[in-house]
GULODREN-256855 format. One record per residue (C-alpha): residue in three letters; x, y, z. Coordinates in steps of 0.1 Angstrom, whole numbers, padded with zeros to 4 digits, always signed. Example, Ala and Ser with C-alpha at 12.3 -4.5 7.8 and 13.67 -1.06 7.14 Angstrom:
Ala+0123-0045+0078/Ser+0137-0011+0071/
//
This chain:
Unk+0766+1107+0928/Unk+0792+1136+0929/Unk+0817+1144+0903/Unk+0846+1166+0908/Unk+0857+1173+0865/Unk+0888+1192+0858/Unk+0887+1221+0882/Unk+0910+1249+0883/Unk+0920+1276+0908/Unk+0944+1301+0917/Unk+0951+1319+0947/Unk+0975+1354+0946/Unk+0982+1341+0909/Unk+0998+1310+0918/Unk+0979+1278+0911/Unk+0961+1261+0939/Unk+0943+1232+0921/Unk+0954+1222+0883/Unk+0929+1198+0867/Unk+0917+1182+0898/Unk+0892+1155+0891/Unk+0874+1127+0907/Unk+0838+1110+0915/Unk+0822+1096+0947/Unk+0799+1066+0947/Unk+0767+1062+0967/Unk+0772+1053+1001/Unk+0812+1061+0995/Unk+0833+1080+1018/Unk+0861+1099+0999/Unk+0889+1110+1016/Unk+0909+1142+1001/Unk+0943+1135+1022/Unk+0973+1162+1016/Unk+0998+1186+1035/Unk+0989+1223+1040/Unk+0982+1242+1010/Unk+0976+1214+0991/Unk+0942+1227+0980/Unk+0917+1201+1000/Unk+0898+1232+1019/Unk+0892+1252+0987/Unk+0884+1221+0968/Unk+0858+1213+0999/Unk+0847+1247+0992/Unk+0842+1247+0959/Unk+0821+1217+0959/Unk+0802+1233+0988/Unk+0793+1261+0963/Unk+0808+1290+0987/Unk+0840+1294+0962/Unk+0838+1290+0923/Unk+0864+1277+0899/Unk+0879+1294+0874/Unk+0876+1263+0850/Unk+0860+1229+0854/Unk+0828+1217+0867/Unk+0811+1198+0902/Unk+0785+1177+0889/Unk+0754+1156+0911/Unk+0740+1130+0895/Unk+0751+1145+0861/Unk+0737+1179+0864/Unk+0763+1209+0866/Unk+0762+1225+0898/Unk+0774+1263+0884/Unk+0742+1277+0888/Unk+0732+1264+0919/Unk+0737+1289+0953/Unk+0751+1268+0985/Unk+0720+1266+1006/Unk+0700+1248+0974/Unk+0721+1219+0968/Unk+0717+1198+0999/Unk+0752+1193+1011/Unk+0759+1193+1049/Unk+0792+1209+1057/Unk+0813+1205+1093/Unk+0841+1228+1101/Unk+0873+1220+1122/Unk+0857+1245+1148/Unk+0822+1234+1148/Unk+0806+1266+1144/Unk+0782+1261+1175/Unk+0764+1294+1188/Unk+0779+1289+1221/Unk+0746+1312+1239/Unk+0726+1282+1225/Unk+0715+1248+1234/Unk+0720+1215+1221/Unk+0689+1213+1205/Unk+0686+1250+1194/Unk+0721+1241+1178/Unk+0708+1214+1157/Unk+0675+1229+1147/Unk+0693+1261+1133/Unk+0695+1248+1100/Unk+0660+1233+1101/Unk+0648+1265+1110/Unk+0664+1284+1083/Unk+0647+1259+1057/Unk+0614+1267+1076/Unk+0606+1234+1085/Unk+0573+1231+1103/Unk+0581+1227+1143/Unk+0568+1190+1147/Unk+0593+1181+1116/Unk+0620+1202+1129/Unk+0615+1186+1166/Unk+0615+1155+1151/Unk+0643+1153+1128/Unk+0666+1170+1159/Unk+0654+1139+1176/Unk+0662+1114+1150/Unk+0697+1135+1145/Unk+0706+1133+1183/Unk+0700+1096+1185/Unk+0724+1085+1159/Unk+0750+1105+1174/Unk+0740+1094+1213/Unk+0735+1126+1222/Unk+0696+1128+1231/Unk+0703+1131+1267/Unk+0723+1162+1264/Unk+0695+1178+1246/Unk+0692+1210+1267/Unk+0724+1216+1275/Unk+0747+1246+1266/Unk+0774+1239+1244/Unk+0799+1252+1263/Unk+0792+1229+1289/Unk+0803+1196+1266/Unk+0833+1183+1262/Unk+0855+1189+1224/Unk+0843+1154+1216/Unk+0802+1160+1229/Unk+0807+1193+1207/Unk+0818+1174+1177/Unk+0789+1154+1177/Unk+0766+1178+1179/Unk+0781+1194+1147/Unk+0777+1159+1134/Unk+0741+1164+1142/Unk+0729+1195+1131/Unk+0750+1180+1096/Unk+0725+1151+1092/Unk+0697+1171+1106/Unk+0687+1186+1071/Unk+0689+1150+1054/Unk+0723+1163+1035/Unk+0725+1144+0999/Unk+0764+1144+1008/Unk+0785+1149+1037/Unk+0812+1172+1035/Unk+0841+1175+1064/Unk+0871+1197+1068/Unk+0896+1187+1095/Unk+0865+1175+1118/Unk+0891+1161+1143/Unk+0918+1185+1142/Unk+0910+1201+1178/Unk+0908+1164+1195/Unk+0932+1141+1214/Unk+0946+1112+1201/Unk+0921+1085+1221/Unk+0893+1105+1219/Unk+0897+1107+1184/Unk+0908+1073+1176/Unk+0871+1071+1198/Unk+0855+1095+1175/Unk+0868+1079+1142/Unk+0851+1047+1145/Unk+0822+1062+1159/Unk+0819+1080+1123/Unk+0829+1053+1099/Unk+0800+1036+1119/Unk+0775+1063+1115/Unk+0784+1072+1075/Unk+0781+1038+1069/Unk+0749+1033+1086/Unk+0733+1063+1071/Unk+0748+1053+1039/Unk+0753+1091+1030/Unk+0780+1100+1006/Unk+0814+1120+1022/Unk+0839+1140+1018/Unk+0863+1139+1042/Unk+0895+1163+1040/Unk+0925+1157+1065/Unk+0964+1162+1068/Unk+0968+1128+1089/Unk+0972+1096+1066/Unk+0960+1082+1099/Unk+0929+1094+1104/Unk+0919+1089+1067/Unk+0931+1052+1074/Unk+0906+1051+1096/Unk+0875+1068+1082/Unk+0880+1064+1046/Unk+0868+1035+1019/Unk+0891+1054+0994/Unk+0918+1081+0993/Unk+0930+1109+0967/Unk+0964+1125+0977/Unk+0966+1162+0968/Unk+1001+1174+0960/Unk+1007+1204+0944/Unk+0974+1211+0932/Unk+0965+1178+0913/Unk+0953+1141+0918/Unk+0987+1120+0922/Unk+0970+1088+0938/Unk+0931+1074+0942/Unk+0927+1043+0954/Unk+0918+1025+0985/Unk+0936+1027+1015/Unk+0954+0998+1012/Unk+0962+1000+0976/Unk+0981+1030+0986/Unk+0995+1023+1010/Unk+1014+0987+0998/Unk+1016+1004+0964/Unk+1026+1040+0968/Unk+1028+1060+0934/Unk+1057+1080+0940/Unk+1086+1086+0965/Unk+1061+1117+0978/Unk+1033+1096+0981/Unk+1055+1070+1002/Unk+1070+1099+1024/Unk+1039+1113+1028/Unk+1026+1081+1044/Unk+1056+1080+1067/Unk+1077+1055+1048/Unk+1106+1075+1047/Unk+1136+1046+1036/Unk+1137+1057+1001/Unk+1169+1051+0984/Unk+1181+1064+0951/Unk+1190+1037+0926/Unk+1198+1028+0889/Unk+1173+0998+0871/Unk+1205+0970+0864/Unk+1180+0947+0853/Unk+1146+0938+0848/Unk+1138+0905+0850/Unk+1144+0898+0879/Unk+1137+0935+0887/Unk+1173+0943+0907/Unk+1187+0976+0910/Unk+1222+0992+0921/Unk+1227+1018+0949/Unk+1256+1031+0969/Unk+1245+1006+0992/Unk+1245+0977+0971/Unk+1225+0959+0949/Unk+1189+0953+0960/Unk+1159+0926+0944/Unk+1126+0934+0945/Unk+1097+0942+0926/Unk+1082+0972+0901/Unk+1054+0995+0908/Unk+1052+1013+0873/Unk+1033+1003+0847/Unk+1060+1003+0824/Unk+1086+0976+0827/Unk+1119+0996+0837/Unk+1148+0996+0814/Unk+1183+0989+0824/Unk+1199+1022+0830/Unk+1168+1037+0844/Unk+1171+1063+0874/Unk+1145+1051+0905/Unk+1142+1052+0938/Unk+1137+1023+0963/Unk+1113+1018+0992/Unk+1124+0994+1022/Unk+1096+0986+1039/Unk+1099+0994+1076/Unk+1086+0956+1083/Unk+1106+0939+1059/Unk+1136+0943+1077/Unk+1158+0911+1096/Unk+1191+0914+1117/Unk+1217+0885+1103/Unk+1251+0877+1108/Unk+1274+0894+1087/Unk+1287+0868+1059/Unk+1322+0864+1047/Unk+1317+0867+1009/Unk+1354+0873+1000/Unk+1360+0880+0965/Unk+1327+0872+0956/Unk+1298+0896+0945/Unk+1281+0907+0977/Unk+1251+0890+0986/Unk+1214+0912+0972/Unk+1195+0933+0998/Unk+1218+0935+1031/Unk+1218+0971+1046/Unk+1251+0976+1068/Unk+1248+1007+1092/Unk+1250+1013+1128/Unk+1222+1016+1157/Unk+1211+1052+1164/Unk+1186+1046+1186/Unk+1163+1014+1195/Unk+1127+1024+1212/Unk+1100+0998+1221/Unk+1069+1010+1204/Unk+1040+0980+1219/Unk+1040+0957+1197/Unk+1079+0952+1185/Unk+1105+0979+1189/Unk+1119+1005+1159/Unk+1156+1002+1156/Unk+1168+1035+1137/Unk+1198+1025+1117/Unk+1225+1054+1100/Unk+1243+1034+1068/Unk+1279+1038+1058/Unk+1266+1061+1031/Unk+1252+1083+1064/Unk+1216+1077+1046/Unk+1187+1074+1082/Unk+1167+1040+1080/Unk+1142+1028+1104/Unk+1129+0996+1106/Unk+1103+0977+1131/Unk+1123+0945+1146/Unk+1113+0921+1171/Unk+1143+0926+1201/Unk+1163+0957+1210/Unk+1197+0968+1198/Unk+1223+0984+1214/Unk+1229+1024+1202/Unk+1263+1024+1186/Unk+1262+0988+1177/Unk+1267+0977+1141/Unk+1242+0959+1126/Unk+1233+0939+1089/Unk+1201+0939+1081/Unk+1186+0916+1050/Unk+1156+0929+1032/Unk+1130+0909+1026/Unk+1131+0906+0984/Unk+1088+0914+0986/Unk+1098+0941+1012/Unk+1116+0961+0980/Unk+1093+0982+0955/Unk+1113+1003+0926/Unk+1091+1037+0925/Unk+1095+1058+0893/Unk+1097+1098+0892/Unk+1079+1124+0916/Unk+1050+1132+0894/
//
């Protein structure tokens, strides 16, 4: 449906976005997920047709979108704030872009019908908007969005302004709707969360280009870099040298870890990588007498910093002899100060290659 092909942009002469490219799917909802000043919003933009690129094209359906102004291509576009006229009501809110389109009065009074009842929000048809709640606001956005019967769905940090239940609430609520509707999205957010939540597939923004695309869980159990893995909150990365590669094991100044290769590549002995312990992969042991012996593979030595109970296990954070921060999710409590050997679950190891 929408293809995003090689698009270019600069802001104050320094490169925002540097050959971004990608394509959405009927019925898809696309997830742009990066930190600030990663490019999403002016990406959103540019597809909106409110900012053009310097190079590259936005394609629907295979035509090229240069030539066509905003208000003709049929895309619905929600803001972080809304945007609501706050003097009017609910359903003067929603019929505002009808109204712009001159759309007769019985189809405009329909269609803000039909809009309102997919979000639940018929009943609060007259009110003001400033007398809704940040979450009754949101979906009124929502509905004057789907009002116009958008050929794509466009959002930019829709949820930014909302508490965490409400918009744990609000999430589900959405994936429900987009699916329903089976509109195409674009979704833009900071929180890998969030874009958990809403997305069938994600692309990670990171210094103006694609590094990742993929569905959530592809990238999440197969993170492309050590950015994309920090990004995503798995933060035991560990520096390392490839000491063979089959089986795939690897030397650190912690030891000698097993596990298994995310490249597409087969690593070469000698080559610099970094390893990612996965936070669940993590079990206390006794510490073994190996002597003279070559230490056992995959035990991490440190001592407890802190152990928290997080609902459903507790997270012990663990400081190595190397002073390196772990944290791990474990099913008892340790006591801060205590010194603790942890083995590494072997599938629980991946061996990431550079940055880019």
């Amino acid at each position: 449906m929408l293809e995003v092909r090689d698009l270019w942009k600069s802001y104050e002469g320094q490169p925002l976005l540097r050959g971004v490219s990608f394509q959405v799917q009927a019925g898809e909802t696309v997830c742009l997920l990066g930190a600030s000043g990663s490019g999403k919003s002016t990406l959103l933009r540019i597809i909106a047709g409110l900012e053009a690129p310097e190079r590259g094209q936005v394609l629907w359906e295979g035509r090229d979108l240069a030539e066509v102004p905003a208000h003709r291509r049929g895309f619905g576009l929600m803001f972080q704030d809304y945007a609501l006229f706050p003097h009017r009501s609910v359903t003067e809110n929603v019929a505002f872009g009808l109204r712009m389109q001159r759309i007769s009065r019985a189809e405009t009074t329909r269609r803000v019908q039909e809009a309102l009842e997919q979000v639940n929000m018929n009943s609060f048809a007259r009110r003001r908007v400033t007398d809704l709640s940040g979450g009754e606001q949101q979906r009124v956005a929502l509905a004057r969005a789907l009002a116009p019967r958008p050929r794509l769905l466009m959002f930019d940090e829709p949820l930014g302004a909302l508490d965490r239940a409400l918009k744990e609430q609000v999430e589900e609520q959405l994936r429900r709707l987009l699916h329903t509707t089976g509109i195409p999205a674009v979704y833009v957010t900071h929180d890998q969360e969030e874009a958990f939540a809403i997305a069938d597939r994600l692309i990670l923004l990171h210094a103006g280009r694609v590094v990742q695309n993929g569905s959530p869980a592809e990238v999440y159990n197969s993170p492309a870099s050590p950015w994309v893995a920090r990004f995503l909150g798995l933060s035991n990365l560990l520096p390392g040298v490839i000491a063979s590669g089959s089986p795939v094991q690897a030397d650190t100044s912690l030891g000698r870890f097993k596990g298994h290769w995310t490249g597409s590549e087969q690593p070469r002995p000698g080559q610099q990588i970094t390893l990612l312990l996965r936070p669940n992969a993590a079990q206390a042991v006794e510490q073994p007498l190996h002597g003279d012996a070559q230490p056992p593979a995959n035990l991490l030595h440190g001592k407890v910093e802190d152990s928290a109970f997080r609902g459903d296990g507790f997270r012990v954070n663990i400081l190595s002899s190397g002073e390196q921060a772990f944290w791990f999710a474990v099913d008892r409590p340790f006591q801060t100060g205590q010194h603790l050997t942890l083995a590494i679950d072997e599938a629980g190891v991946q061996f990431l290659g550079d940055e880019e």
